[in-house]
mmCIF file of the N, C-alpha and C atoms, coordinates in Angstrom:
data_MODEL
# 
_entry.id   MODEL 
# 
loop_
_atom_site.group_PDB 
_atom_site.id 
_atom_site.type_symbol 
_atom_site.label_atom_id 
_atom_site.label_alt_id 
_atom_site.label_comp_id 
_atom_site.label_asym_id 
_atom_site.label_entity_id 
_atom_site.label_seq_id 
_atom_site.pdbx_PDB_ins_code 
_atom_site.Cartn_x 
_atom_site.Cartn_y 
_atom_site.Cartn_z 
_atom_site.occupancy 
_atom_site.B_iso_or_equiv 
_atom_site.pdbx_formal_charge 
_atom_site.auth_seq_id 
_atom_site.auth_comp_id 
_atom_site.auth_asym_id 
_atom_site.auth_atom_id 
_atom_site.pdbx_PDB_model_num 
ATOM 1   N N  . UNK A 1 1  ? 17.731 19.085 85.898 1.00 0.00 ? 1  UNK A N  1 
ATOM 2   C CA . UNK A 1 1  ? 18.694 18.679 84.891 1.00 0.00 ? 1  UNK A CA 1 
ATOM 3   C C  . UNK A 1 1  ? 18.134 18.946 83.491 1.00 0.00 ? 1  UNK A C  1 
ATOM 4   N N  . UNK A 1 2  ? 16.997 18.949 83.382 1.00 0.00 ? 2  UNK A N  1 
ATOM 5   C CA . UNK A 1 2  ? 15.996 19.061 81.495 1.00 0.00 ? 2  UNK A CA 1 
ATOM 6   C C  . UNK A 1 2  ? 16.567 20.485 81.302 1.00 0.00 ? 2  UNK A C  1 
ATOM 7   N N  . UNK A 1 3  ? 16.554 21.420 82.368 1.00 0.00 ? 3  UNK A N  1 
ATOM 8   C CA . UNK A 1 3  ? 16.474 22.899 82.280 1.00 0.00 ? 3  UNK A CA 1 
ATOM 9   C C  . UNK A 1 3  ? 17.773 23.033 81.848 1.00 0.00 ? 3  UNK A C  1 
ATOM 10  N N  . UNK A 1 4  ? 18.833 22.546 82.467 1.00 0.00 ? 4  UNK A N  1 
ATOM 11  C CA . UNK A 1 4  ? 20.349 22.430 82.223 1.00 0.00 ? 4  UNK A CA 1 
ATOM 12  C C  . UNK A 1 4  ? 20.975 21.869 80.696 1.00 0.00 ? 4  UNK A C  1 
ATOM 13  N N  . UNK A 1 5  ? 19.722 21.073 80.395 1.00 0.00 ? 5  UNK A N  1 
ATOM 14  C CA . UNK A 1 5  ? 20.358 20.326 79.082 1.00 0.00 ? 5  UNK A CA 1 
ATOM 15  C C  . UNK A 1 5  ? 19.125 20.705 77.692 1.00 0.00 ? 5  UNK A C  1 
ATOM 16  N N  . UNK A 1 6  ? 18.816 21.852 78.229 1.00 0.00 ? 6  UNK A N  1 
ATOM 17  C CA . UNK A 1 6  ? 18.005 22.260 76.927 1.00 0.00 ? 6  UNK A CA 1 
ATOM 18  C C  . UNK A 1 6  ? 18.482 22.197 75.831 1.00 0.00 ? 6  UNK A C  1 
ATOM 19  N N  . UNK A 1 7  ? 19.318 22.885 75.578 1.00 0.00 ? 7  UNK A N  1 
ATOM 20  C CA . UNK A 1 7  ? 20.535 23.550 74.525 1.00 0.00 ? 7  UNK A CA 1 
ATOM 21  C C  . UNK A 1 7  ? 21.260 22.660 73.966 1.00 0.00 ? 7  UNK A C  1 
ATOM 22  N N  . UNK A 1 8  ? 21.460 21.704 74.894 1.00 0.00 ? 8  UNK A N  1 
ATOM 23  C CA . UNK A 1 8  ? 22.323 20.361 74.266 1.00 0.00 ? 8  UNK A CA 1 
ATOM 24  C C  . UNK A 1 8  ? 22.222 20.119 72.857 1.00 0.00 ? 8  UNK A C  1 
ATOM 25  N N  . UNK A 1 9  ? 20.892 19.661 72.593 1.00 0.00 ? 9  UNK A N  1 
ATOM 26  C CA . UNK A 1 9  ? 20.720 19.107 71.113 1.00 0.00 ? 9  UNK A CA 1 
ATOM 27  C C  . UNK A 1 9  ? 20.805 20.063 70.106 1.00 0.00 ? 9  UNK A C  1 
ATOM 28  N N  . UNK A 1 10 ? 21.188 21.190 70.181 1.00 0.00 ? 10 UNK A N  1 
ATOM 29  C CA . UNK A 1 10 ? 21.455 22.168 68.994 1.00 0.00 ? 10 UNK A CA 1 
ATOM 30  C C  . UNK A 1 10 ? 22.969 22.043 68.924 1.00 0.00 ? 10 UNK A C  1 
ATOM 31  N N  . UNK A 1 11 ? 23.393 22.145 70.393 1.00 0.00 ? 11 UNK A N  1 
ATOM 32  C CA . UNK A 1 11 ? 25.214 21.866 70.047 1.00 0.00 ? 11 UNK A CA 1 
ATOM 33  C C  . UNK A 1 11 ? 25.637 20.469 69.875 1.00 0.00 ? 11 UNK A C  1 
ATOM 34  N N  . UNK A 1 12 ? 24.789 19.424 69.547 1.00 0.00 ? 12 UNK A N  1 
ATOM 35  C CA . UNK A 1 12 ? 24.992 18.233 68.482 1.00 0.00 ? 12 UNK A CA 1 
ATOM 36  C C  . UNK A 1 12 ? 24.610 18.031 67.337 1.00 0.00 ? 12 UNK A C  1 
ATOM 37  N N  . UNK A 1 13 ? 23.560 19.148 67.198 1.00 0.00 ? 13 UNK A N  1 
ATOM 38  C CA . UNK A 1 13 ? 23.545 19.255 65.831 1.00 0.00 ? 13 UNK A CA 1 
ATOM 39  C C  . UNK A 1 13 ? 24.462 20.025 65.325 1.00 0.00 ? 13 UNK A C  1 
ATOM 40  N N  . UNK A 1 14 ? 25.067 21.093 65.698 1.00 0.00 ? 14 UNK A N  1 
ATOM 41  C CA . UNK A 1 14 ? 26.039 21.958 65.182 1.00 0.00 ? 14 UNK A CA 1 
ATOM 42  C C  . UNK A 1 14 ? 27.793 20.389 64.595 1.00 0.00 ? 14 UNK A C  1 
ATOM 43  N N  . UNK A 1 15 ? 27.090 19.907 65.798 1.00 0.00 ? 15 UNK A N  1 
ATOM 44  C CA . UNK A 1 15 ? 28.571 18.600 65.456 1.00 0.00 ? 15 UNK A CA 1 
ATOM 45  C C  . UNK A 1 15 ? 28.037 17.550 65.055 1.00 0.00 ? 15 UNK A C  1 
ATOM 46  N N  . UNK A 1 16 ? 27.294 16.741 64.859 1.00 0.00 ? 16 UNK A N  1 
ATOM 47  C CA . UNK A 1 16 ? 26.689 15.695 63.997 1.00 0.00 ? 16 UNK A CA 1 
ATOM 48  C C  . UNK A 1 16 ? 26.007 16.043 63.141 1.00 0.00 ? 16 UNK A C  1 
ATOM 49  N N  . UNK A 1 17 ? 25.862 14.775 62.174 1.00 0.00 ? 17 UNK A N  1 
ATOM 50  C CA . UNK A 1 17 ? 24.849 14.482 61.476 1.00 0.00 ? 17 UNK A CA 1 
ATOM 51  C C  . UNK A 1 17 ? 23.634 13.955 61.894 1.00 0.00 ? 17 UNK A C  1 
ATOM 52  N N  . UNK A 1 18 ? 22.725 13.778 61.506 1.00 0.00 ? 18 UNK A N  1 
ATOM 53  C CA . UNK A 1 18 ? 21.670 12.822 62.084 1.00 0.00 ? 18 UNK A CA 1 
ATOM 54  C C  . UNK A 1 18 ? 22.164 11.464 61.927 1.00 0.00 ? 18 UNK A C  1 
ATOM 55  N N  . UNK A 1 19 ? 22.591 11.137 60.870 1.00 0.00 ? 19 UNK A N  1 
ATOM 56  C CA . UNK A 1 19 ? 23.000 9.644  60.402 1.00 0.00 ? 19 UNK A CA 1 
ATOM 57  C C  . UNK A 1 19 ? 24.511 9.243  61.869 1.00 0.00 ? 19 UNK A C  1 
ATOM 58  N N  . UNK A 1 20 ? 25.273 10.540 61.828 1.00 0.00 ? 20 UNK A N  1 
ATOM 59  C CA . UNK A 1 20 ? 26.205 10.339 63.026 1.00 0.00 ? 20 UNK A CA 1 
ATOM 60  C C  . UNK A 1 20 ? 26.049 10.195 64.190 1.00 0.00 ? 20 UNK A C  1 
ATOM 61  N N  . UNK A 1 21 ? 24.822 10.643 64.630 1.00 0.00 ? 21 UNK A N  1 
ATOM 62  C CA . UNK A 1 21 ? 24.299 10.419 65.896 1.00 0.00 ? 21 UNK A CA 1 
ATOM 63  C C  . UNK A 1 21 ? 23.377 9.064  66.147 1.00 0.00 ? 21 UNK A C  1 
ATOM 64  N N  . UNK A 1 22 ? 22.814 8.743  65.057 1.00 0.00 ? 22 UNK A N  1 
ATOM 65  C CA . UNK A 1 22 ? 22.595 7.441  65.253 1.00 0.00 ? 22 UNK A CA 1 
ATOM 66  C C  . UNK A 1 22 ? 23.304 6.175  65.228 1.00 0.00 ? 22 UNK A C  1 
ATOM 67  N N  . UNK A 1 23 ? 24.351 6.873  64.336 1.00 0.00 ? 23 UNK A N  1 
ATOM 68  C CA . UNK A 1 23 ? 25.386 6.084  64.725 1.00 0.00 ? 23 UNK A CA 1 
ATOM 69  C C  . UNK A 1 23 ? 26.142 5.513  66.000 1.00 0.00 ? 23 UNK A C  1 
ATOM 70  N N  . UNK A 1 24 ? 26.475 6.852  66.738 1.00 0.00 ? 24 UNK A N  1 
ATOM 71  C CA . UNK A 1 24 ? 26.735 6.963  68.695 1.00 0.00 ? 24 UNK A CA 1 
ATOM 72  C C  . UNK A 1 24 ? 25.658 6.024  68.775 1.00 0.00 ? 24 UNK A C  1 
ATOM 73  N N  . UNK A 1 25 ? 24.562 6.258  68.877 1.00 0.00 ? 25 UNK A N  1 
ATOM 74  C CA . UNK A 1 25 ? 23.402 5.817  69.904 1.00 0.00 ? 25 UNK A CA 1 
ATOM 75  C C  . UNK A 1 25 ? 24.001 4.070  70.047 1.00 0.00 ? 25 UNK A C  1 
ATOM 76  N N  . UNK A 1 26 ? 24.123 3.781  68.490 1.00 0.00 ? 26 UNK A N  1 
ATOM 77  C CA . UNK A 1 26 ? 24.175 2.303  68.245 1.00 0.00 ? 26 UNK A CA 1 
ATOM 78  C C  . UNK A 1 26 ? 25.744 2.084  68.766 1.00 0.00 ? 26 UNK A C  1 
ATOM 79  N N  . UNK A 1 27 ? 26.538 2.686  68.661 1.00 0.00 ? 27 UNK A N  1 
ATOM 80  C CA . UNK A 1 27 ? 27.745 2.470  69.258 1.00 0.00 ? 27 UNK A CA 1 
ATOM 81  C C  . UNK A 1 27 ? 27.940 2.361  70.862 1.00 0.00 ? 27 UNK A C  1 
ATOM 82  N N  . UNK A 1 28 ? 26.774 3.313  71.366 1.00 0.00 ? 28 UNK A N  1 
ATOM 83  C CA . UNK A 1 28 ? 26.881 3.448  73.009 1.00 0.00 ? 28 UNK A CA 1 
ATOM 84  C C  . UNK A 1 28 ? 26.140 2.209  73.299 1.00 0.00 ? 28 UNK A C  1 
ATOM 85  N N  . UNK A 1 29 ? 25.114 1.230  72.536 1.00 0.00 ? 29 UNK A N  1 
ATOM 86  C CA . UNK A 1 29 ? 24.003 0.413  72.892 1.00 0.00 ? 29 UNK A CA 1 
ATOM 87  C C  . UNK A 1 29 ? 24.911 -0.654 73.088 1.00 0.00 ? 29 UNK A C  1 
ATOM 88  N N  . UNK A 1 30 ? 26.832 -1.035 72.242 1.00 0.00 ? 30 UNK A N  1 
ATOM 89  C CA . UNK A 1 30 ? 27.188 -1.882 72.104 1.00 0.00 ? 30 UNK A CA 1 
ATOM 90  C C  . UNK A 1 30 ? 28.082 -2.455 73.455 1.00 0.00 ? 30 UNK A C  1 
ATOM 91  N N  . UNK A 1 31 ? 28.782 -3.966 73.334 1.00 0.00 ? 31 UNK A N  1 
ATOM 92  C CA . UNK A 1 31 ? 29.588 -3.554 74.697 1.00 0.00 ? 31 UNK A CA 1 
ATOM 93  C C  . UNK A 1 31 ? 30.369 -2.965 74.739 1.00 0.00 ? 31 UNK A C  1 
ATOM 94  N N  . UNK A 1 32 ? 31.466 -1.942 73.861 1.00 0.00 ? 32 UNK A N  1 
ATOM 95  C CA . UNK A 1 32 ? 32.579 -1.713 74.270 1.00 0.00 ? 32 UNK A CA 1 
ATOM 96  C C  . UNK A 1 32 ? 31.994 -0.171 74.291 1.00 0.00 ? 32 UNK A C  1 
ATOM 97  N N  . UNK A 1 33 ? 30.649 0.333  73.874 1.00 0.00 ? 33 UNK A N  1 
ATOM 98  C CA . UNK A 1 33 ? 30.645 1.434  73.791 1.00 0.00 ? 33 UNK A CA 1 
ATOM 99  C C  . UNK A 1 33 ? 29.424 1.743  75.149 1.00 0.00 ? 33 UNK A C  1 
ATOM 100 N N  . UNK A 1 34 ? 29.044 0.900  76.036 1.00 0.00 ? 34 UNK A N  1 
ATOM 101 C CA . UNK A 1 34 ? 28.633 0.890  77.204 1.00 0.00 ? 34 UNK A CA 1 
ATOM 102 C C  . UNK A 1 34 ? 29.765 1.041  77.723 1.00 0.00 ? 34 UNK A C  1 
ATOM 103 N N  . UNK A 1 35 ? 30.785 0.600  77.843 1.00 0.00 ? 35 UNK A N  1 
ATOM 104 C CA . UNK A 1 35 ? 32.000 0.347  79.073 1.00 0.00 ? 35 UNK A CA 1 
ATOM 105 C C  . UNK A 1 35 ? 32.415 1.885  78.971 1.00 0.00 ? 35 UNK A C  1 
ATOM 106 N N  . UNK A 1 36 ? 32.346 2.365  77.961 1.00 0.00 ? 36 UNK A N  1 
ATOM 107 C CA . UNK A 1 36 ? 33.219 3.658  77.557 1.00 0.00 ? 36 UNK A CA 1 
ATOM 108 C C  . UNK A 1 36 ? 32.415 4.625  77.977 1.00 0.00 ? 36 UNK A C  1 
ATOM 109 N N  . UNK A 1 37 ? 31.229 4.542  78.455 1.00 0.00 ? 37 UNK A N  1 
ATOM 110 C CA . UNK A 1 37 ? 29.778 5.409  79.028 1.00 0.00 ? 37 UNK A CA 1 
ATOM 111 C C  . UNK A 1 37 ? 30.627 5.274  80.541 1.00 0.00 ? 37 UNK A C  1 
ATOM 112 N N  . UNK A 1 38 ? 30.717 4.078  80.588 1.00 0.00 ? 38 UNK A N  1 
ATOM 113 C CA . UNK A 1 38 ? 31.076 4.179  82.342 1.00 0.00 ? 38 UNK A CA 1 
ATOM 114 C C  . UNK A 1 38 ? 32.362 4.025  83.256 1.00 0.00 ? 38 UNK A C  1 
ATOM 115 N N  . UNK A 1 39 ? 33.217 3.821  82.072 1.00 0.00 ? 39 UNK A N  1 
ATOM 116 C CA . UNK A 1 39 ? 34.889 3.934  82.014 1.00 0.00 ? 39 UNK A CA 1 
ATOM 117 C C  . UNK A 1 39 ? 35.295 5.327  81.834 1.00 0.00 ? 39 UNK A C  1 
ATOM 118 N N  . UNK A 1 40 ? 34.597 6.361  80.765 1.00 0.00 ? 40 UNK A N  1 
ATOM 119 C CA . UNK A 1 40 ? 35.356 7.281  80.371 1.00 0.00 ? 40 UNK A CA 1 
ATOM 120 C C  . UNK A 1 40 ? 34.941 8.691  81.495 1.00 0.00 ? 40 UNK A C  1 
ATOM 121 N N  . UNK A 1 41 ? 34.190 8.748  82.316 1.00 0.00 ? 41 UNK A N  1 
ATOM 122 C CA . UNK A 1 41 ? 34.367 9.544  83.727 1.00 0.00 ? 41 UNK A CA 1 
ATOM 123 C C  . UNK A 1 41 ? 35.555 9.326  84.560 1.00 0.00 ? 41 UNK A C  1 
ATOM 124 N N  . UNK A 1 42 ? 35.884 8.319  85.179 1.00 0.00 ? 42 UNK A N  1 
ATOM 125 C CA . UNK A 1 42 ? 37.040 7.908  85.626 1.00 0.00 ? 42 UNK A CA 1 
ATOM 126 C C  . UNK A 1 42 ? 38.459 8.524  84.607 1.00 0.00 ? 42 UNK A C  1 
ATOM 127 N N  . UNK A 1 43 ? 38.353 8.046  83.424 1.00 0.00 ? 43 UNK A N  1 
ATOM 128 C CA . UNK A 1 43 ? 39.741 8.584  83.033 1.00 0.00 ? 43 UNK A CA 1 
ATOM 129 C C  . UNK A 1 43 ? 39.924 9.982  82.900 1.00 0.00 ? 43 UNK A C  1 
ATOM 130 N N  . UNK A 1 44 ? 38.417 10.669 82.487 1.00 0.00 ? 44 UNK A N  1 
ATOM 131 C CA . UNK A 1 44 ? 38.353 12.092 82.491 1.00 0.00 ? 44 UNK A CA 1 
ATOM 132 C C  . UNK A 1 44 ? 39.377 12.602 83.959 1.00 0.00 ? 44 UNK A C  1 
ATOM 133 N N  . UNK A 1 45 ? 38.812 11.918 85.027 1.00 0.00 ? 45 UNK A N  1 
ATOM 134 C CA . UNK A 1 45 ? 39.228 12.353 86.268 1.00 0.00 ? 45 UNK A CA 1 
ATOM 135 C C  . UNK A 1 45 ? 40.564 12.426 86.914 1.00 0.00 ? 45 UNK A C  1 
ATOM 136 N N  . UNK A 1 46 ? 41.235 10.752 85.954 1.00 0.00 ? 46 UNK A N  1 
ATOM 137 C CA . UNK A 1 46 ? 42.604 10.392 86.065 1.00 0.00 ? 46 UNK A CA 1 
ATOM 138 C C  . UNK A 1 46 ? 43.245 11.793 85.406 1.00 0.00 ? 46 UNK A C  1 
ATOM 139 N N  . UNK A 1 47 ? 42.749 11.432 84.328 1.00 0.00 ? 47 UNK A N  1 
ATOM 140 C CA . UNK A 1 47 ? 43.802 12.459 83.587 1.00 0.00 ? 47 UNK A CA 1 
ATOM 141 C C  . UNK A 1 47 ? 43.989 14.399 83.866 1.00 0.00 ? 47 UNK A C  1 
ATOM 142 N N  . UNK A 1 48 ? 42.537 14.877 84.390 1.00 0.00 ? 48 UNK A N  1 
ATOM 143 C CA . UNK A 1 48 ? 42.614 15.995 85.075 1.00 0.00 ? 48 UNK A CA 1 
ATOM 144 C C  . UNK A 1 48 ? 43.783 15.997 86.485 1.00 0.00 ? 48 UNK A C  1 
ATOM 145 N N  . UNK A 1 49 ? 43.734 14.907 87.021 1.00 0.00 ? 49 UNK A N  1 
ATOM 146 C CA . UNK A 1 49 ? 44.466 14.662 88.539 1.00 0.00 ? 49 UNK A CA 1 
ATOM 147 C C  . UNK A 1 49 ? 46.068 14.763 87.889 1.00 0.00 ? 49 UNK A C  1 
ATOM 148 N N  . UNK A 1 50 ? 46.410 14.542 86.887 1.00 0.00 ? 50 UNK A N  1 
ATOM 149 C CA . UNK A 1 50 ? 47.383 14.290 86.260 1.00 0.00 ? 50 UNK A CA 1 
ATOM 150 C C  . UNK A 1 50 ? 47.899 15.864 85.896 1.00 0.00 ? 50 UNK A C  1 
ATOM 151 N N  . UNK A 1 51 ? 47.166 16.592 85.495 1.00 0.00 ? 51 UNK A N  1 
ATOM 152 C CA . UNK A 1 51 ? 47.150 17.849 84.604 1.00 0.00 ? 51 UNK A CA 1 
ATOM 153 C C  . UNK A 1 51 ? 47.399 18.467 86.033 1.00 0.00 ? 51 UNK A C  1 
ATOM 154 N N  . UNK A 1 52 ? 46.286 18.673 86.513 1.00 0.00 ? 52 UNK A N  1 
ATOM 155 C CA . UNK A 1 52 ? 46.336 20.116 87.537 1.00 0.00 ? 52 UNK A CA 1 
ATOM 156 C C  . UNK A 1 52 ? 47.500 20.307 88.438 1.00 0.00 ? 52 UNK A C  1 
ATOM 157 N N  . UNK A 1 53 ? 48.351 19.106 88.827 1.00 0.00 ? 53 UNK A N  1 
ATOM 158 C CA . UNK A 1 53 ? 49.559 19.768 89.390 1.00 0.00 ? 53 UNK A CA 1 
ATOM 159 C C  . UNK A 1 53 ? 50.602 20.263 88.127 1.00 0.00 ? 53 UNK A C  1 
ATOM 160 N N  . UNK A 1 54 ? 50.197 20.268 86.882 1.00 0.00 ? 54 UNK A N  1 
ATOM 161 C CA . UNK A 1 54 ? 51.471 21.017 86.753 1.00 0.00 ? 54 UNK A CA 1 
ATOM 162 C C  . UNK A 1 54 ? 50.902 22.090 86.065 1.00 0.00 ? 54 UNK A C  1 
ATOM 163 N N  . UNK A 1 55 ? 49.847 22.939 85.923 1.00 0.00 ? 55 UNK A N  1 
ATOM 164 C CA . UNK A 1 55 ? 49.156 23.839 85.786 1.00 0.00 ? 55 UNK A CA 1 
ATOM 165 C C  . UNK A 1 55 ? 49.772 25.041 86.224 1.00 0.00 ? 55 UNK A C  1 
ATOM 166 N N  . UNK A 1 56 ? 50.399 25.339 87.596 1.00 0.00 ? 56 UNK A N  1 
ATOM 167 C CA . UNK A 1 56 ? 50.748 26.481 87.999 1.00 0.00 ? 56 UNK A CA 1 
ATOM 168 C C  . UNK A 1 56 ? 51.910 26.309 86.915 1.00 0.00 ? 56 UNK A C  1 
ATOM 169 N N  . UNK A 1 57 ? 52.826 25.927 87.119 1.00 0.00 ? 57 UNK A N  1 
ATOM 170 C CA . UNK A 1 57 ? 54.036 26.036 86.040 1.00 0.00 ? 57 UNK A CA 1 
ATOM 171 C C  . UNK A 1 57 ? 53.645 26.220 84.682 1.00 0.00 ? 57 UNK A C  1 
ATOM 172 N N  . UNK A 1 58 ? 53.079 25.633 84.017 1.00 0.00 ? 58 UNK A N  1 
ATOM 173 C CA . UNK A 1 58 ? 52.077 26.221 82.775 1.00 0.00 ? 58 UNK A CA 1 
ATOM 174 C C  . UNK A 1 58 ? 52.249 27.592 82.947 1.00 0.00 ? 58 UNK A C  1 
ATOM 175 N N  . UNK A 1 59 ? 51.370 27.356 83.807 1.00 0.00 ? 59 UNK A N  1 
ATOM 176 C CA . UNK A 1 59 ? 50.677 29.265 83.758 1.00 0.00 ? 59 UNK A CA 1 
ATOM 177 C C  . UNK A 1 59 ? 51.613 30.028 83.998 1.00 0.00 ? 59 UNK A C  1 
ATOM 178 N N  . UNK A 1 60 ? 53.147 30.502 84.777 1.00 0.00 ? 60 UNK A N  1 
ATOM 179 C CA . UNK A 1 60 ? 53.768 30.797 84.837 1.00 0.00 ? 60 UNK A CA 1 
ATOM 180 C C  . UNK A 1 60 ? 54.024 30.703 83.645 1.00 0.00 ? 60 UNK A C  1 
ATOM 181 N N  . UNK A 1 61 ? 54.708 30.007 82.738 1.00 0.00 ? 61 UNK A N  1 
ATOM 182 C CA . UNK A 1 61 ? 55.904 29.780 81.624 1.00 0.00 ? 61 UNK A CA 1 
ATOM 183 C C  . UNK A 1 61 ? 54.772 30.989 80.665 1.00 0.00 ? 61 UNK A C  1 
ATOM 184 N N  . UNK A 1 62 ? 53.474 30.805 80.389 1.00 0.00 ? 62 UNK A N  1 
ATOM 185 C CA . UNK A 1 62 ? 52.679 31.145 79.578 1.00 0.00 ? 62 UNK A CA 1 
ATOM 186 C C  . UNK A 1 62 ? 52.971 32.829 79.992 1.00 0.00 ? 62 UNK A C  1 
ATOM 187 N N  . UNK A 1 63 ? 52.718 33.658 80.985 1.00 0.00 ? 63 UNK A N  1 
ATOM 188 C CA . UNK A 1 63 ? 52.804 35.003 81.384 1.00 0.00 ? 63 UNK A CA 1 
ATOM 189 C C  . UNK A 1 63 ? 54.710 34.937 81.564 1.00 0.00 ? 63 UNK A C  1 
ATOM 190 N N  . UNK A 1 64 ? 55.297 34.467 81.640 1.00 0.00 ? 64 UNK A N  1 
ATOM 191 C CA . UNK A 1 64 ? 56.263 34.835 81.390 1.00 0.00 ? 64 UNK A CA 1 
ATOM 192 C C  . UNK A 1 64 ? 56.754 35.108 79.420 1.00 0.00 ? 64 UNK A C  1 
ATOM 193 N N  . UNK A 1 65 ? 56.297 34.269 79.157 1.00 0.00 ? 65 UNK A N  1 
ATOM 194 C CA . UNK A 1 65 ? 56.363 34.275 77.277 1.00 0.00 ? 65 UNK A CA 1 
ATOM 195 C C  . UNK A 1 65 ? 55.485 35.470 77.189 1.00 0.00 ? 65 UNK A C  1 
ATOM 196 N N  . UNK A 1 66 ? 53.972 35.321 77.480 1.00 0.00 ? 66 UNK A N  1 
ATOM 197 C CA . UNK A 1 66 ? 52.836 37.029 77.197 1.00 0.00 ? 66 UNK A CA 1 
ATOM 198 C C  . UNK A 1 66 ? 53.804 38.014 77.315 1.00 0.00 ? 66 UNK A C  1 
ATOM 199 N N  . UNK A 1 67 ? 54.489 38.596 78.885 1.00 0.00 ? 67 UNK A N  1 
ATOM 200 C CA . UNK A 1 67 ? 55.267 39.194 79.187 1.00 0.00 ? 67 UNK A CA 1 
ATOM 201 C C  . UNK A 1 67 ? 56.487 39.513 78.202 1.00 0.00 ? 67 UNK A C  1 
ATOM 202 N N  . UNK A 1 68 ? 57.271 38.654 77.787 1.00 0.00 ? 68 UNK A N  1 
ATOM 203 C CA . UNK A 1 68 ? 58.291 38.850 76.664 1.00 0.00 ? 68 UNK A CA 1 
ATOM 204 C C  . UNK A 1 68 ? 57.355 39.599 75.806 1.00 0.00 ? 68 UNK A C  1 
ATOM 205 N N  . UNK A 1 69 ? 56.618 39.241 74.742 1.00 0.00 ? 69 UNK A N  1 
ATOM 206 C CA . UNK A 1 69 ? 56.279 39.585 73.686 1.00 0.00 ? 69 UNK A CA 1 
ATOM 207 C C  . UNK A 1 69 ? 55.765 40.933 73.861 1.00 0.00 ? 69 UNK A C  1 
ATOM 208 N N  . UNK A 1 70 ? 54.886 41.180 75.218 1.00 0.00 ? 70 UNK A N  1 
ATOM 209 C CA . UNK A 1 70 ? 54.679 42.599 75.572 1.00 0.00 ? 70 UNK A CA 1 
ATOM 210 C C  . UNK A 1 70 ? 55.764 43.570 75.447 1.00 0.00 ? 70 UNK A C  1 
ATOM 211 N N  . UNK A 1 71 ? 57.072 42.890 76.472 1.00 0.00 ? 71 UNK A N  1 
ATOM 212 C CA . UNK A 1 71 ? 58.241 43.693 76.715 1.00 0.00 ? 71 UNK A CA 1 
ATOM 213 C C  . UNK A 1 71 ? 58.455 44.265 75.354 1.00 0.00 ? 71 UNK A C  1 
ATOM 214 N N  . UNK A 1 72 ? 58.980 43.577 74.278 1.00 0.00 ? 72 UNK A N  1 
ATOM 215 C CA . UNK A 1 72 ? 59.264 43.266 72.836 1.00 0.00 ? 72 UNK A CA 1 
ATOM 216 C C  . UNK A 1 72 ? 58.485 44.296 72.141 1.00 0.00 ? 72 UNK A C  1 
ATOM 217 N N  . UNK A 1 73 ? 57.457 44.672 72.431 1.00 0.00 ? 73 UNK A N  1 
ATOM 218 C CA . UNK A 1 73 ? 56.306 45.375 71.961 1.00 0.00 ? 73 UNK A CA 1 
ATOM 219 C C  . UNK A 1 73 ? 56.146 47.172 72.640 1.00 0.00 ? 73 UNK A C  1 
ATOM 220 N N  . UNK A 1 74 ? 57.393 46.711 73.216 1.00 0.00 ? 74 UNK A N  1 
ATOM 221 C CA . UNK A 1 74 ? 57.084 48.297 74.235 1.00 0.00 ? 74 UNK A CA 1 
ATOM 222 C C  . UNK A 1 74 ? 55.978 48.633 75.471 1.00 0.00 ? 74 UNK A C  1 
ATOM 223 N N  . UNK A 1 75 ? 55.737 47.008 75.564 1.00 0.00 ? 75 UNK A N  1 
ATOM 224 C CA . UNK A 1 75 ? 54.358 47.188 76.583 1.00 0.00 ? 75 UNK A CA 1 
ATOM 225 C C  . UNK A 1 75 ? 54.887 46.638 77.757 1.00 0.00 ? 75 UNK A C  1 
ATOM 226 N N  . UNK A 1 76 ? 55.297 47.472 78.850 1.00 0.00 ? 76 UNK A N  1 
ATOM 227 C CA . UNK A 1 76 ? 55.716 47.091 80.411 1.00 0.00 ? 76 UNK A CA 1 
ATOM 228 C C  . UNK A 1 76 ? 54.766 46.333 81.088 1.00 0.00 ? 76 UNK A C  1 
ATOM 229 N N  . UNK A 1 77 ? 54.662 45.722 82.133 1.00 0.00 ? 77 UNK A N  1 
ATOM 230 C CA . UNK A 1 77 ? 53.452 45.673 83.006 1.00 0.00 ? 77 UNK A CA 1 
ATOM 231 C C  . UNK A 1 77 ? 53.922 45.783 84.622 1.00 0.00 ? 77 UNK A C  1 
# 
């Protein structure tokens, strides 16, 4: 996992501050920002379970619109 999360701390520095990240730290140390450490996997999960059935239809509507604008463009497929 160290090998996997090398890189990490450059792409928080690219998005924090130092002062902002100590900020998190103290926010994650608190209770509502512990619960949200171990609450917010679960909703990640809810809400993907939520998404992925209507994904194919997405993706359809999306290549059907690409498709128009191609057509529109003189580009067949």
């Amino acid at each position: 996992m160290a090998n996997v999360m090398v890189d990490a701390p450059a792409i928080y520095a690219r998005h924090f501050t130092a002062a902002e990240l100590r900020e998190l730290v103290e926010f994650y140390h608190s209770p509502v920002g512990a619960k949200a450490l171990h609450e917010l996997p679960q909703i990640a999960a809810e809400s993907i379970g939520l998404i992925m059935p209507k994904m194919p239809q997405l993706q359809a509507q999306v290549m059907s619109a690409f498709s128009a604008v191609l057509k529109k463009k003189g580009i067949d497929l």
